[in-house]
C-alpha positions in Angstrom: 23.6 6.5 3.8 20.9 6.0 6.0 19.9 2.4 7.1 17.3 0.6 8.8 17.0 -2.1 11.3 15.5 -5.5 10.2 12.4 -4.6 12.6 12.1 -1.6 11.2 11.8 -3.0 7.9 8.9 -5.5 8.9 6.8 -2.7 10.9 6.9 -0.3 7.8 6.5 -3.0 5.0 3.1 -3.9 7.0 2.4 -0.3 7.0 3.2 -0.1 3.2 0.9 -3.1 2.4 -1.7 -2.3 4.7 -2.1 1.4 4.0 -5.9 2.2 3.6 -6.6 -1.2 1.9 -8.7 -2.2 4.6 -10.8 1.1 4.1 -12.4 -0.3 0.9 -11.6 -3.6 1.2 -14.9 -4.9 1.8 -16.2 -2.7 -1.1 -14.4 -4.2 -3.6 -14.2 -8.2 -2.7 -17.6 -7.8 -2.1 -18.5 -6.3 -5.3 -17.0 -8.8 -7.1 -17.4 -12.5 -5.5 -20.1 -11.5 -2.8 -20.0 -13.6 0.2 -16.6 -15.2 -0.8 -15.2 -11.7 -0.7 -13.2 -12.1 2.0 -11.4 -15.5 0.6 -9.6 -13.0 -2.0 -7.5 -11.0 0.3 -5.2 -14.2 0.8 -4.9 -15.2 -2.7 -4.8 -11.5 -3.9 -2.2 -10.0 -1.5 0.0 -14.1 -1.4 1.2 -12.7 -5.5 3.3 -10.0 -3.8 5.6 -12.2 -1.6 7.2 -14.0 -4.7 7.9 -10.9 -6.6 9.3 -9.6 -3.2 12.0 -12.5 -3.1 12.5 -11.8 -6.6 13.8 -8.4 -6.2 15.8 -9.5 -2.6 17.6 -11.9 -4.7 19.2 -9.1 -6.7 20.6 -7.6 -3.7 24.1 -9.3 -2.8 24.7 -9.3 -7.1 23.9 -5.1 -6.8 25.1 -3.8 -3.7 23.8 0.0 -2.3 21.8 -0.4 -5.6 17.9 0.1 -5.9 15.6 -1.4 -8.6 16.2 1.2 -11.5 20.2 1.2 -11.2 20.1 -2.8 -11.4 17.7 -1.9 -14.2 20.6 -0.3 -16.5 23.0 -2.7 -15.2 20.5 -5.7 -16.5 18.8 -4.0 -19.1 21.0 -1.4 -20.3 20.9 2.3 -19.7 18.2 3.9 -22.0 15.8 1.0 -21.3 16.9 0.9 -17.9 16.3 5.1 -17.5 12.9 4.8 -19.0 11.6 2.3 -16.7 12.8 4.8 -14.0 11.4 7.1 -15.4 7.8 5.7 -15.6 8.6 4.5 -12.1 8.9 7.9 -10.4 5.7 9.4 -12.7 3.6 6.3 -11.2 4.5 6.8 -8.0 4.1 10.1 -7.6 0.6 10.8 -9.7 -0.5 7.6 -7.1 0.8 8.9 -3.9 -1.2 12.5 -5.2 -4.5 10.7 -6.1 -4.0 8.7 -2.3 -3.8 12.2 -0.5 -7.2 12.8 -2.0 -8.8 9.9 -1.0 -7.9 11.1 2.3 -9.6 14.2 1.5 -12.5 11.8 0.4 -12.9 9.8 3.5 -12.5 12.7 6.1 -15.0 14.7 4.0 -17.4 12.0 4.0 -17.0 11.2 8.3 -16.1 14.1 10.6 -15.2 17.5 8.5 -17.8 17.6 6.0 -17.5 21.4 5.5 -13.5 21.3 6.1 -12.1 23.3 3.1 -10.3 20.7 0.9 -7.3 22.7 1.0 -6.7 22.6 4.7 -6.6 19.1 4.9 -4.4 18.5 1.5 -2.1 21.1 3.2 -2.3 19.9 6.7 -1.5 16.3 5.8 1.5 17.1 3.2 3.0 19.0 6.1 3.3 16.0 7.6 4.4 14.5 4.5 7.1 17.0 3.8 8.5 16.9 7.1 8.7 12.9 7.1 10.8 13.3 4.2 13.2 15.5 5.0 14.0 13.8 8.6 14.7 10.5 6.7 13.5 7.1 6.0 14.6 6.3 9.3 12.6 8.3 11.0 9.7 7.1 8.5 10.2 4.1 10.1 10.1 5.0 14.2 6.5 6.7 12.7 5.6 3.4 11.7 6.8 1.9 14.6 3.8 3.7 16.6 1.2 4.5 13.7 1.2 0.7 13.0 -0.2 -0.7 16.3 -2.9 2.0 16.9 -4.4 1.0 13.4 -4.1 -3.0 14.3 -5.8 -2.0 17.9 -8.6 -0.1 15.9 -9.2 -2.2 13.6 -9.2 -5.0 16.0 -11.3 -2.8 18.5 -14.0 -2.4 15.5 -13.9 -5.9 14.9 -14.8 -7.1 19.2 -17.9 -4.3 19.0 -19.5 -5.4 15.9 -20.0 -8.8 17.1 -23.4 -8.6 18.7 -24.3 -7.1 15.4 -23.1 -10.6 13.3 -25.3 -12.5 11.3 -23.1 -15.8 10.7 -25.4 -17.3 8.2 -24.3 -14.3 5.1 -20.8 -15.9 5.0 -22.6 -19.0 4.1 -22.9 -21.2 1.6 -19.2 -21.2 0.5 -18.6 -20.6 -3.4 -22.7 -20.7 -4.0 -21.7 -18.5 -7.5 -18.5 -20.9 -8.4 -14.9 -19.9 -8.7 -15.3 -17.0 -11.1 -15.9 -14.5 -8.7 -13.3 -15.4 -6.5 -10.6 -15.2 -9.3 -12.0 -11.4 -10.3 -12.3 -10.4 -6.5 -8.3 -11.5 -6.6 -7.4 -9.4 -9.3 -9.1 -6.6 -7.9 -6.7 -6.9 -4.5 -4.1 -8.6 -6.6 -2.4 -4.4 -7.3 -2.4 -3.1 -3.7 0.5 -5.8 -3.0 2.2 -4.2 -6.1 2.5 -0.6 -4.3 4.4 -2.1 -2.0 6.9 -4.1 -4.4 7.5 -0.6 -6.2 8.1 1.3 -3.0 10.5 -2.0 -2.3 12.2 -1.2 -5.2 13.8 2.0 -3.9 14.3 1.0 -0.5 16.7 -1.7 -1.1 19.9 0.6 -0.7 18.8 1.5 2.7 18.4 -1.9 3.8 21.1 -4.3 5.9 22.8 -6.4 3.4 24.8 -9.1 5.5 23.6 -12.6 4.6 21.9 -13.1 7.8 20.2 -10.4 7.6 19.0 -11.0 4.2 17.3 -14.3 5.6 15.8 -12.0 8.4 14.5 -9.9 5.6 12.6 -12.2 3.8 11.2 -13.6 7.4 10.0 -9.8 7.7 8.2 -9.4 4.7 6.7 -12.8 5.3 5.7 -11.3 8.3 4.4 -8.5 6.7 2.0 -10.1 4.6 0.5 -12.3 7.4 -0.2 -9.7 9.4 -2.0 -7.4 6.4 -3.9 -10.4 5.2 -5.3 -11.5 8.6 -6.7 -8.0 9.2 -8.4 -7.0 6.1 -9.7 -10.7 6.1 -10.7 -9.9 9.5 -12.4 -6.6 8.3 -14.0 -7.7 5.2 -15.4 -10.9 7.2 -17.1 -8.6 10.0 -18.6 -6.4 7.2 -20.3 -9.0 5.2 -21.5 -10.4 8.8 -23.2 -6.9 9.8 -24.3 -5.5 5.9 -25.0 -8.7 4.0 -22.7 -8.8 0.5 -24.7 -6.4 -1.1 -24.6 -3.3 1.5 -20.7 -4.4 2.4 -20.6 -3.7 -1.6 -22.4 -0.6 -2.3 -20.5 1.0 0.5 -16.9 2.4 -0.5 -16.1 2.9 3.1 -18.3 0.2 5.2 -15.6 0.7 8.2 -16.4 4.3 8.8 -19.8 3.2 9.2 -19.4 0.7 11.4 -17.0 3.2 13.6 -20.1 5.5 13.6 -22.5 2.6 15.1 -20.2 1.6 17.8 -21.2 3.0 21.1 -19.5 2.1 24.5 -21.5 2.0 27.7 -24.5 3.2 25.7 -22.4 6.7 26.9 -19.7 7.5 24.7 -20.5 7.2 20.7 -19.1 8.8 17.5 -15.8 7.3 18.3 -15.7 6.9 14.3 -13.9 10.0 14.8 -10.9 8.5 16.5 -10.9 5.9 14.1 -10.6 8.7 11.4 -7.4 10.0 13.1 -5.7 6.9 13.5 -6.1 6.3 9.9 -5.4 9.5 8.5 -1.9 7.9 10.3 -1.8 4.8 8.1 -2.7 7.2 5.2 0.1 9.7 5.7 2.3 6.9 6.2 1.5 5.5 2.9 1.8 8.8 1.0 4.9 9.2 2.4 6.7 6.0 1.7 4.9 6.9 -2.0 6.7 10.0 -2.2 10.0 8.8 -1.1 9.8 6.2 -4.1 8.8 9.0 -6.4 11.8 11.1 -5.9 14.4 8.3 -5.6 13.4 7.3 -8.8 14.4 10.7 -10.1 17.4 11.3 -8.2 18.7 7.6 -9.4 17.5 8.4 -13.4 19.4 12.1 -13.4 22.3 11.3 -11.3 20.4 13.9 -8.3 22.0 13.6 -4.8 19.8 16.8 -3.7 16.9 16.1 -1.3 15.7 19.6 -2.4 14.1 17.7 -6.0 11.4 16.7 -3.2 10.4 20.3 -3.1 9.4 20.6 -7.1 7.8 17.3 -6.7 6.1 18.0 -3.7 3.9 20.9 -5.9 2.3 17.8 -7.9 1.2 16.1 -4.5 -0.1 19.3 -3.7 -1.9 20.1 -7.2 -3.3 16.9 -8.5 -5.6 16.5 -5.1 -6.7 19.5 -4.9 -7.6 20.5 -8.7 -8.1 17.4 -11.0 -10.2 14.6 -8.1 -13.2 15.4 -6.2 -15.2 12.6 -4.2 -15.5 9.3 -5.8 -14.0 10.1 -8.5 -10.4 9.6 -6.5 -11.5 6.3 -5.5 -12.2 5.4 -9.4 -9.2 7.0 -10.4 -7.3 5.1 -8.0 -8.7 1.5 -8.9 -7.9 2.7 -12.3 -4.2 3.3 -11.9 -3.9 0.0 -9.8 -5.6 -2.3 -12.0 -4.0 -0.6 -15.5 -0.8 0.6 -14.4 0.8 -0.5 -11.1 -0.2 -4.2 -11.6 1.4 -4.9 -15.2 4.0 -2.7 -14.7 5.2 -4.3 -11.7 4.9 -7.7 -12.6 6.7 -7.2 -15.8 9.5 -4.8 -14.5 10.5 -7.3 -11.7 10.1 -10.4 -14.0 11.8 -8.9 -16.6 15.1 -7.7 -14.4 14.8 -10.7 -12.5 14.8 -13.2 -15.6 17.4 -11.2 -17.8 19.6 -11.7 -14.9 19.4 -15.3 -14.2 20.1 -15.8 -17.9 22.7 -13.8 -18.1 24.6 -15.2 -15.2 23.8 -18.5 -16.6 25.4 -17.4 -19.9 28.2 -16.4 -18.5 28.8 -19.4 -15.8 28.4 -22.1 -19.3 30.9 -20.4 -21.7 33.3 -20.3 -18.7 
């Protein structure tokens, strides 16, 4: 089995997290708590990292096991099967509905009369052939997608400045707490993709007890680094729009990417931006899909890659036929807020808690 390096692990879980987060970030703190917006990223994305200790802590119990196959060993087989089962559908109808938003966001910036199909196809090329090389090569891809998005974002960031109007991040918590706690809820699922794609990665991850430790330094890691830059990016929206433009526009840093100029010489570098993204994007999908089929594989006893290829079909389909536009951006906040949230919070809780009492069981009639 394959198996990646601790580094590995915390380039690609930033990856994971990040993903296109940042893309509507603003959007959707802003929409909710205004100004304070930007406060929600930490409390939002800080609910992952417990549930992410959570399933490490099941690791040296369940060796070369992922999530679902600790499942039936915790929960019993049927009820362990069907939450694999709902696992892989999840993952699979998300990662689809993300490979339109990419549709979405290209259509919107540089290739407004692309075909939709060229791009659904072009990217799940990509896709297709990040699967079948291996997680480990999924990794090295994050390994140099990773810091061109950090640099971008970053870059965007240092050119807006002269644009800032300080004063719109202030007064702090003018409309009281209330916002802030929806704003949270509304980021509070995007750490929850990441958990579920956690789930199946386990059995490709070093299991030593140091390395365990190093693990949980990573994803630590991880988090930091994803929360400082969409802080960072919803922070120098609300200082160029105001609250309410960084609100009403679903991708605020494509504008900004299209007002940057260097040297007064070189503009449009939005389309650059839009590459290096489309990255981050593919990247996501990917680790997506990979969760998708190992949740098949491990509920039907598959050791086949090849089940990628009938799954693949759906990624293909759902994009290209069922979301158009906004609409994948609704659908998407739709699945996060009613499906990957609870389900993920309950599954890992649920596993983890059974466990513990179990063991605890056991250790007192002994």
């Amino acid at each position: 089995m394959e198996r990646i390096s601790t580094h590995q692990f915390t380039i690609l879980s930033a990856a994971v997290i990040l993903g296109t987060t940042y893309m509507v970030a603003g959007s959707m703190t802003a929409g909710a708590a205004g100004r304070d917006g930007w406060m929600a990223i930490l409390f939002g994305f800080a609910l992952g990292i417990p549930l992410a200790f959570m399933v490490f802590s099941l690791m040296p119990k369940y060796p070369n096991m992922n999530l679902i196959e600790i499942s039936e060993k915790v929960l019993g087989k049927w009820l362990g099967k069907g939450l694999g089962l709902l696992y892989s559908a999840v993952m699979i109808y998300f990662g689809a509905i993300l490979l339109g938003q990419g549709v979405d966001m290209y259509n919107r910036s540089v290739l407004p009369l692309m075909p939709q199909y060229v791009v659904i196809l072009g990217t799940f090329l990509l896709v297709a052939y990040l699967y079948f090389s291996g997680i480990e090569v999924l990794s090295r891809f994050s390994e140099v997608v990773f810091p061109f998005v950090c640099l971008s974002l970053v870059f965007i960031a240092l050119s807006s400045i002269p644009r800032f109007e300080r004063g719109e991040l202030f007064p702090i918590l003018d409309n009281g707490v209330t916002p802030l706690i929806e704003a949270t809820l509304r980021v509070a699922p995007w750490p929850m993709e990441y958990i579920l794609f956690l789930a199946g990665l386990l059995p490709f991850l070093p299991r030593k007890a140091n390395d365990l430790k190093v693990l949980k330094k990573g994803v630590l890691k991880a988090f930091l680094m994803v929360i400082l830059l969409n802080t960072l990016m919803v922070m120098v929206q609300i200082m160029t729009f105001g609250p309410f433009e960084t609100a009403r526009l679903t991708y605020g840093l494509l504008v900004l990417g299209n007002m940057i100029e260097i040297s007064r010489t070189i503009t449009g570098v939005e389309v650059i931006f839009t590459l290096i993204w489309t990255g981050a994007l593919t990247l996501k999908v990917t680790a997506l899909f990979f969760a998708g089929v190992w949740g098949i594989r491990s509920v039907f006893g598959i050791k086949s890659r090849k089940v990628g290829v009938v799954l693949g079909i759906i990624y293909v389909l759902v994009p290209l036929y069922a979301f158009t536009g906004i609409n994948v951006v609704v659908e998407i906040q739709l699945v996060d807020d009613y499906l990957i949230l609870p389900f993920t919070v309950i599954w890992v809780a649920l596993v983890w808690g059974v466990d513990r009492w179990k063991r605890r069981k056991k250790s007192l009639s002994i």
